[in-house]
C-alpha positions as CSV (number, residue, x, y, z in Angstrom):
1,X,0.0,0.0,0.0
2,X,1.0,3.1,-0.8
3,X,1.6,6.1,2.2
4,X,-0.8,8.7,2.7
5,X,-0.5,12.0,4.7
6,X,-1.9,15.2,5.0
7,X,-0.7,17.4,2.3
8,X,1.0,20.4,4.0
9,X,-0.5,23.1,1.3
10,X,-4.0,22.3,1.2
11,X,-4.6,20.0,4.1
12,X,-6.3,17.3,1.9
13,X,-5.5,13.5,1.6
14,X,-2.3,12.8,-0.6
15,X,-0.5,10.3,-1.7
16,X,3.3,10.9,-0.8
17,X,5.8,9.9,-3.7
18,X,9.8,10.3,-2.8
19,X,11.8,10.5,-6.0
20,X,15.4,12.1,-5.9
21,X,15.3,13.5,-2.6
22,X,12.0,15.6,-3.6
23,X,8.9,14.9,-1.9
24,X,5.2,15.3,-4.0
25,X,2.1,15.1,-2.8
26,X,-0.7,13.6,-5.2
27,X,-5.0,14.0,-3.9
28,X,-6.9,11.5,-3.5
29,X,-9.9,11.7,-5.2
30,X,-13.0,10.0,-3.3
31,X,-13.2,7.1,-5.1
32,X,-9.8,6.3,-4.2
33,X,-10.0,7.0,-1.0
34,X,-13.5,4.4,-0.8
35,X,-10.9,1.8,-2.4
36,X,-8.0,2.0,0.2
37,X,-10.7,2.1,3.1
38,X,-11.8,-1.2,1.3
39,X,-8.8,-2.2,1.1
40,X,-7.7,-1.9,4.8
41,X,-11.5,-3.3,6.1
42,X,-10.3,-6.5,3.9
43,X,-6.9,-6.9,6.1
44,X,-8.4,-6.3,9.3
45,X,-11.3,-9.2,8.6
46,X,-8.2,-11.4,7.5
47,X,-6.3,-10.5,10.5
48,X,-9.4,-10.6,13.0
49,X,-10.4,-14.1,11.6
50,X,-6.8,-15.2,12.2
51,X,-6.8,-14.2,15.5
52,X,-10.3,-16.2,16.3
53,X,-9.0,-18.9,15.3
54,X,-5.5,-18.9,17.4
55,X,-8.1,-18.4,20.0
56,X,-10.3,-21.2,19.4
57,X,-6.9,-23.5,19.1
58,X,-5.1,-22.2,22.3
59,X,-8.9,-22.8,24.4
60,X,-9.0,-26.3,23.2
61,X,-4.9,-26.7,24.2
62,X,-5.9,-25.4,27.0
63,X,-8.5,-27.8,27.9
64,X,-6.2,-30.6,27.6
């Protein structure tokens, strides 16, 4: 993923690209900004199923 900040000029979302020591700042336009919020919703669901299932593993270790 890429990084986003607040852009220091106009205070919006931006996208920060680094290319020969100068930094840029790119908007993000609504419907980009829908997509990475998708996109991080997606992770966490991955990463919260994940962690019911270590759960459910260590309460039946524990059981034993």
């Amino acid at each position: 993923m890429s990084t986003v900040a607040n852009c220091p000029t106009c205070g919006g979302k931006s996208v920060i690209k680094e290319a020969n020591g100068q930094t840029t700042y790119v908007a993000l336009q609504d419907d980009e900004l829908i997509k990475k919020v998708g996109q991080l919703k997606k992770a966490m669901q991955k990463f919260k199923a994940k962690a019911e299932a270590l759960e459910q593993e260590l309460d039946t270790l524990r059981i034993q």
